[in-house]
ChimeraX commands (.cxc) that place a marker at each C-alpha (Angstrom):
marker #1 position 148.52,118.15,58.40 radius 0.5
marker #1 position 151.79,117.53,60.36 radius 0.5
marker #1 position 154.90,119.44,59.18 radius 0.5
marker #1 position 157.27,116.93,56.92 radius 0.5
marker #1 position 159.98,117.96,54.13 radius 0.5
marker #1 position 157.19,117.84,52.09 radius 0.5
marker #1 position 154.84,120.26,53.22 radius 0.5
marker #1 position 157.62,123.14,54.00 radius 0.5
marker #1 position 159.27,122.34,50.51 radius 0.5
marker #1 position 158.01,124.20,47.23 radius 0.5
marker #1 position 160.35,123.23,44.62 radius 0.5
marker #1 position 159.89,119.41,43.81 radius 0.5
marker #1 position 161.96,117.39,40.79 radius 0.5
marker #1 position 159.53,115.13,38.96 radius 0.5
marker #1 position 160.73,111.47,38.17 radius 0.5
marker #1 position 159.33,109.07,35.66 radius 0.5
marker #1 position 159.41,105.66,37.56 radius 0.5
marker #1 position 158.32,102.87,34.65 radius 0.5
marker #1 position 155.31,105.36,34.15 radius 0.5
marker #1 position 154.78,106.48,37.19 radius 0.5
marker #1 position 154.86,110.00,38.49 radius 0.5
marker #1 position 157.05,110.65,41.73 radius 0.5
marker #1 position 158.68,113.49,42.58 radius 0.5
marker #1 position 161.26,114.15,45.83 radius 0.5
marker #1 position 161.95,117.74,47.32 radius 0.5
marker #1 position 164.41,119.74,45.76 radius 0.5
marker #1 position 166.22,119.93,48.81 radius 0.5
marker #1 position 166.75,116.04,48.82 radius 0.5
marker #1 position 168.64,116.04,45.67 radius 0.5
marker #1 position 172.29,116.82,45.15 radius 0.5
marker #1 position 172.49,116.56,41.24 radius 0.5
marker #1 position 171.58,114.42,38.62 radius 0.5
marker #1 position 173.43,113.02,36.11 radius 0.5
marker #1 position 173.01,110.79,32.68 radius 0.5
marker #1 position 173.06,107.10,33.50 radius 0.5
marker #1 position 176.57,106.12,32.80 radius 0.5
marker #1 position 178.15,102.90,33.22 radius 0.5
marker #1 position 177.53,101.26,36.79 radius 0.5
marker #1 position 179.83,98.65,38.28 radius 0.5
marker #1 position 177.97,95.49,39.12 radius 0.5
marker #1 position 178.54,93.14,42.05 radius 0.5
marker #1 position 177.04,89.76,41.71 radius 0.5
marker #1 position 175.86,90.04,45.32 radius 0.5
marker #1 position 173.43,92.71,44.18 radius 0.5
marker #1 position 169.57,92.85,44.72 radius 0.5
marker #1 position 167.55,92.63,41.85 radius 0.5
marker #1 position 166.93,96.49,42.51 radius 0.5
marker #1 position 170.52,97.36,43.57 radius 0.5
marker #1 position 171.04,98.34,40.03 radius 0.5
marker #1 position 175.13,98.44,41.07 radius 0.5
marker #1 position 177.67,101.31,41.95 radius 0.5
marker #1 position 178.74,104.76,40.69 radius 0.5
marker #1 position 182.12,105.64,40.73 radius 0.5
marker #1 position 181.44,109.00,41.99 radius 0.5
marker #1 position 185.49,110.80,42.60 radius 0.5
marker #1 position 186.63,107.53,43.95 radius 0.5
marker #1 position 183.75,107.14,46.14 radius 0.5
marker #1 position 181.31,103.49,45.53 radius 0.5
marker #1 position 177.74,105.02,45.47 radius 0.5
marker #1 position 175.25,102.69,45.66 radius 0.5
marker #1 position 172.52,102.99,42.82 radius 0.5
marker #1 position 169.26,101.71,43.60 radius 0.5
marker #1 position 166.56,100.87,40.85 radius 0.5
marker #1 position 163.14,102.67,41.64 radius 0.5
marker #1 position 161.34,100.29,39.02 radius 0.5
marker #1 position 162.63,97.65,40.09 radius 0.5
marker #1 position 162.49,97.87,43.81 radius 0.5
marker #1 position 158.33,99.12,43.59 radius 0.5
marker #1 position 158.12,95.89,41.13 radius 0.5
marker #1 position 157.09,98.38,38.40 radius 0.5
marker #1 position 159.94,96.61,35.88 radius 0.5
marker #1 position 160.12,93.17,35.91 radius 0.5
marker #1 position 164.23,91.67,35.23 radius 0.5
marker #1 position 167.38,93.14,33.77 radius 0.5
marker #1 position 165.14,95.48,31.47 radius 0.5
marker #1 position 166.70,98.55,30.38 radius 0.5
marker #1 position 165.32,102.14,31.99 radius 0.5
marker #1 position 165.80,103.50,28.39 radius 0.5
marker #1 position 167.63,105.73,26.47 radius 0.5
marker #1 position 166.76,109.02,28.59 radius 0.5
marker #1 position 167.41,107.52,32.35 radius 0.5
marker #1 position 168.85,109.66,34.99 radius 0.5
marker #1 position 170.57,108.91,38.41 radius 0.5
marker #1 position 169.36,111.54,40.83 radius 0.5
marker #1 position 172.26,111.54,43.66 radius 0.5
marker #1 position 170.60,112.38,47.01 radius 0.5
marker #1 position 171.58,115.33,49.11 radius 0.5
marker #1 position 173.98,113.75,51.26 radius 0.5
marker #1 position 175.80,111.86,48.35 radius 0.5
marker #1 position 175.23,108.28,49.80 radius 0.5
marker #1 position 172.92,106.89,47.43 radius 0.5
marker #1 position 171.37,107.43,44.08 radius 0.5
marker #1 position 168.25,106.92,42.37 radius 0.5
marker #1 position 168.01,105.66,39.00 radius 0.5
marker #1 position 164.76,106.54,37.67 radius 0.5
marker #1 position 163.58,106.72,33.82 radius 0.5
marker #1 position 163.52,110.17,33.61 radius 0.5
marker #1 position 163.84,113.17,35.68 radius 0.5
marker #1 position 162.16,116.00,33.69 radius 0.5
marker #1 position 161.56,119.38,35.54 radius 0.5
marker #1 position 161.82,121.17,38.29 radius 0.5
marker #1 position 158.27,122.86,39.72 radius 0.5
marker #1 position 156.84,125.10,42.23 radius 0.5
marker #1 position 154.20,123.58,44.25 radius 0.5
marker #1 position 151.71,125.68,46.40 radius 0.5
marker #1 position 150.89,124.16,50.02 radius 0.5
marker #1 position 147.65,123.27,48.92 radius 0.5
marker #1 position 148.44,121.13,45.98 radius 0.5
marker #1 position 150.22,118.75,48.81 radius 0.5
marker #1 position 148.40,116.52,50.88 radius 0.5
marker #1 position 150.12,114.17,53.11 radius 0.5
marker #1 position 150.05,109.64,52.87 radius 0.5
marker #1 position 149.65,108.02,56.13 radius 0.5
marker #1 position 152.26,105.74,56.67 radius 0.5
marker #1 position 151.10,102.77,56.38 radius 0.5
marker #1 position 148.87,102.84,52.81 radius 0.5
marker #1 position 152.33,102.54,51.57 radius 0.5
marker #1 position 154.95,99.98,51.80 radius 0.5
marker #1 position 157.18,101.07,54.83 radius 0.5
marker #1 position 155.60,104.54,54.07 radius 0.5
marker #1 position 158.10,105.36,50.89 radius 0.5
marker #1 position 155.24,107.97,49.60 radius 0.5
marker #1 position 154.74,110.56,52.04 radius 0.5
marker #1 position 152.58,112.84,50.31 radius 0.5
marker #1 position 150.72,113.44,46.84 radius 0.5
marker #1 position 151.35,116.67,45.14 radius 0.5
marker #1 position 149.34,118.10,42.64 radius 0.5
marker #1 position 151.16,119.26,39.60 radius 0.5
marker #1 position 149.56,120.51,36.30 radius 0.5
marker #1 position 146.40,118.63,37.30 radius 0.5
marker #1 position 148.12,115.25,37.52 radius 0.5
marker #1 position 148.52,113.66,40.88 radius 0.5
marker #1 position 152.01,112.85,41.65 radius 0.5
marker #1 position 153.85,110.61,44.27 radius 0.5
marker #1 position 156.16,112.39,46.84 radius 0.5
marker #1 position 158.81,109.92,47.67 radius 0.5
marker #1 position 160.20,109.66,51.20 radius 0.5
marker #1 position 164.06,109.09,50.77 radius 0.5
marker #1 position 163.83,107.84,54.25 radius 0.5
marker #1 position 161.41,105.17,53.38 radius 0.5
marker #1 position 162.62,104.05,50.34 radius 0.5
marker #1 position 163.85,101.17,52.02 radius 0.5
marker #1 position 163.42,99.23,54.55 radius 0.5
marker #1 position 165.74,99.28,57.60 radius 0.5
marker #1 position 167.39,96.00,56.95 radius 0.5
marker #1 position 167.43,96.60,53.18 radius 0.5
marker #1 position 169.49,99.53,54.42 radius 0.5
marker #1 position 171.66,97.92,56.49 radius 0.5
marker #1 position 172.39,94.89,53.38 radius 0.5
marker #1 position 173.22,98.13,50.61 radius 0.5
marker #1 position 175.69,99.65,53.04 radius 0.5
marker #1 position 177.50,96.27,53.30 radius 0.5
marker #1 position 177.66,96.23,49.92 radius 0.5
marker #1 position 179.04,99.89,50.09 radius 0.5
marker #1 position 181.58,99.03,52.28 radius 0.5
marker #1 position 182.72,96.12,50.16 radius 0.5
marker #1 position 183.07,97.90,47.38 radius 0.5
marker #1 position 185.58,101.04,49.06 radius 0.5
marker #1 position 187.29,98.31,50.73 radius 0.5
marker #1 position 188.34,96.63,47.34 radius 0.5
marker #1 position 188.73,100.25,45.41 radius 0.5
marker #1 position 190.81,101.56,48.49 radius 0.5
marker #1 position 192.99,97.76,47.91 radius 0.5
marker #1 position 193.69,99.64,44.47 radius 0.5
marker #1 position 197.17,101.07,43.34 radius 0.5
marker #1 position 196.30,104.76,42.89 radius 0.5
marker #1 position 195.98,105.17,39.15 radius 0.5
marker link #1:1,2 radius 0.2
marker link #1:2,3 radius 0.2
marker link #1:3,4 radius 0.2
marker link #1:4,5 radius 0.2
marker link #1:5,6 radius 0.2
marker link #1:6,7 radius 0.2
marker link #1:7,8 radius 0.2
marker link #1:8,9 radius 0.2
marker link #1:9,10 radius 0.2
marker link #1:10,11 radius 0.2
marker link #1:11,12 radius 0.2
marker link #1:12,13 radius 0.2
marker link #1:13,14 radius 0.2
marker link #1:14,15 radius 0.2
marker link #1:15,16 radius 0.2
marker link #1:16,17 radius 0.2
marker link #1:17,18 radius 0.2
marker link #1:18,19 radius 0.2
marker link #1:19,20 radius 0.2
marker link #1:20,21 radius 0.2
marker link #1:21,22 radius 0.2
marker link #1:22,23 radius 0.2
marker link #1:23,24 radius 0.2
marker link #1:24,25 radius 0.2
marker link #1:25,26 radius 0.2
marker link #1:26,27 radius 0.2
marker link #1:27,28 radius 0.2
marker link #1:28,29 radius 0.2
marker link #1:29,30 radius 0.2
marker link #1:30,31 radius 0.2
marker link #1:31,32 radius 0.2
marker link #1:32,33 radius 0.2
marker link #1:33,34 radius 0.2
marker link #1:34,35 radius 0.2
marker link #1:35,36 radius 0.2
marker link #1:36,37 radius 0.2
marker link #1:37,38 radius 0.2
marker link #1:38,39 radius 0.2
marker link #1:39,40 radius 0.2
marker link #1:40,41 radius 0.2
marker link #1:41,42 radius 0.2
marker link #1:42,43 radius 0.2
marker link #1:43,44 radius 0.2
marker link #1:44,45 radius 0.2
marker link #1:45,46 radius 0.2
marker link #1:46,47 radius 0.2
marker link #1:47,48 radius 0.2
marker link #1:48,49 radius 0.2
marker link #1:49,50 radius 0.2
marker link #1:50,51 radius 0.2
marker link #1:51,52 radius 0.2
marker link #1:52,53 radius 0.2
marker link #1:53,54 radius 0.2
marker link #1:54,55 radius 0.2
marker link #1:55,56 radius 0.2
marker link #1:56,57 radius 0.2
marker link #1:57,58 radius 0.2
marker link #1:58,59 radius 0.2
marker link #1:59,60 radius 0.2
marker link #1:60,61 radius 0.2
marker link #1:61,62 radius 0.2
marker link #1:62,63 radius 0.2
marker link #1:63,64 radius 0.2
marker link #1:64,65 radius 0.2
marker link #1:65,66 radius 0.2
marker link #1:66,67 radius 0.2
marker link #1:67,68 radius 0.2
marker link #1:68,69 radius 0.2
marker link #1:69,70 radius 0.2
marker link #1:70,71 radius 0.2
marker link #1:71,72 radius 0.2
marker link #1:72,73 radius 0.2
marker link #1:73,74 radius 0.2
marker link #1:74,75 radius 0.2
marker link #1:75,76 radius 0.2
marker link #1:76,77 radius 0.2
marker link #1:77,78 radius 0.2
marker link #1:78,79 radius 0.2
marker link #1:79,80 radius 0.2
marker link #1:80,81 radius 0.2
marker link #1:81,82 radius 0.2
marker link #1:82,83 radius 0.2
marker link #1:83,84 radius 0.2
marker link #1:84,85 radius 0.2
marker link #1:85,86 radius 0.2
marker link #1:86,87 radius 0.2
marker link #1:87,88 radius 0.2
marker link #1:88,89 radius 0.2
marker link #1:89,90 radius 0.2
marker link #1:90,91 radius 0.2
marker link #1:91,92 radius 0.2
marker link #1:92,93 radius 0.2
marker link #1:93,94 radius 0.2
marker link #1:94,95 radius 0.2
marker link #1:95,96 radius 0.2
marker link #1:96,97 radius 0.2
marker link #1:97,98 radius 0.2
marker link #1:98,99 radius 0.2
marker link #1:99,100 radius 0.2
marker link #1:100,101 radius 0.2
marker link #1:101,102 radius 0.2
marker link #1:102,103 radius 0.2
marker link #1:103,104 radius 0.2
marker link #1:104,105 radius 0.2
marker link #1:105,106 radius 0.2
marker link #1:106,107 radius 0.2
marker link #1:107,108 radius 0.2
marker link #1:108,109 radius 0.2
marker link #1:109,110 radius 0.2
marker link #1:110,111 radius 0.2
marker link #1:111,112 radius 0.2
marker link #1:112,113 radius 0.2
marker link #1:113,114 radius 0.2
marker link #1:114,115 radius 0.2
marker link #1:115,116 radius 0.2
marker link #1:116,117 radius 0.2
marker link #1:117,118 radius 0.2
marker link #1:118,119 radius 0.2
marker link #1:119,120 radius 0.2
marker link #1:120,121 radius 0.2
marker link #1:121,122 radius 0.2
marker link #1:122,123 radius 0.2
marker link #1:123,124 radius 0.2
marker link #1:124,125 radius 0.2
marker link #1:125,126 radius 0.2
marker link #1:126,127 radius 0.2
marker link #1:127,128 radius 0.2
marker link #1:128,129 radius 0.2
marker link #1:129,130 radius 0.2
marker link #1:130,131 radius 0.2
marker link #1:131,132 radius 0.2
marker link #1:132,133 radius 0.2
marker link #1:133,134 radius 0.2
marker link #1:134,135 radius 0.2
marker link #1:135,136 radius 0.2
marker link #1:136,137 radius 0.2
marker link #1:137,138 radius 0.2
marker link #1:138,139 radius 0.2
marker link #1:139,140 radius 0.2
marker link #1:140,141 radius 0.2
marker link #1:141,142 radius 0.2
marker link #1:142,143 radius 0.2
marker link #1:143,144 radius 0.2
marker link #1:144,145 radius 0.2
marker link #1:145,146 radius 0.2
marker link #1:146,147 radius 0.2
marker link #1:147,148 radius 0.2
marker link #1:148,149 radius 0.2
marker link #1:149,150 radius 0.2
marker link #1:150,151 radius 0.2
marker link #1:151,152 radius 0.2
marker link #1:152,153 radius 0.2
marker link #1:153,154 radius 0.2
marker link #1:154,155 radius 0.2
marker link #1:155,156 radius 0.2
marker link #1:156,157 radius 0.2
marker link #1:157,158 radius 0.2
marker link #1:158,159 radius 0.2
marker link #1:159,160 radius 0.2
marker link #1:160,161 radius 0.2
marker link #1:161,162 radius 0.2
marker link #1:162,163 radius 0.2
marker link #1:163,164 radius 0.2
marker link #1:164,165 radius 0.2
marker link #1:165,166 radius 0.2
marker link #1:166,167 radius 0.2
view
């Protein structure tokens, strides 16, 4: 099996997405928080769930539910949703639940080829208390132009809070 962040990690949080397991290296995640209020562009995606006002800084928040099709509409995540803030602070997650943190053994991982998922967003499957479990590639999430459209909308948004009197 090649070498990814996945097989050298050992510590993975799971994530409920709409009922499905995922999980993303410890590593890959900078905090996560209780889903507060999100501001909410009407230029947003479907599964750009809106913007976190994270010390002055527009994060982007993008809806795993929505974007995997797993929640159909403006449905609400529920009462216990988290936003997992990646590493480098640039985006978050908002997933349904993110509900421990576990050691994984480099057997219990066994690496997705690329292209059995869409633009290869699972990059391995973890075993985890006997249940199989998606590992989520935060490179893959999306797609390069999907990218490309969310940092637009990034920019936007710190161009019209930096327009601002400071408060």
């Amino acid at each position: 099996m090649p070498e990814t962040a996945y097989t050298r990690a050992s510590s993975y949080l799971l994530l409920d997405v709409a009922g499905q397991a995922c999980a993303l290296p410890r590593e890959a995640v900078r905090e996560v928080l209780p889903l507060p209020d999100l501001f909410q562009p009407p230029t947003g995606g479907s599964w750009l769930a809106g913007f976190l006002n994270l010390g002055g800084n527009p994060v982007p928040v993008i809806d795993l539910a929505r974007l995997f099709g797993l929640r159909a509409g403006r449905s609400d995540p529920g009462l216990y949703a988290h936003l997992v803030v990646v590493a480098d602070g640039g985006r978050a997650l908002l997933v349904d639940r993110a509900s421990d943190l576990v050691s994984v053994t480099p057997d219990a991982v066994r690496a997705v080829e690329p292209g059995q998922t869409l633009n290869g967003c699972v990059e391995a499957e973890i075993t985890v208390r006997g249940r199989l479990v998606h590992a989520l590639s935060l490179a893959r999430i999306l797609t390069e132009e999907e990218n490309g459209r969310v940092e637009a909308l990034a920019r936007a948004a710190r161009s019209r809070l930096a327009d601002l009197p400071a408060a």
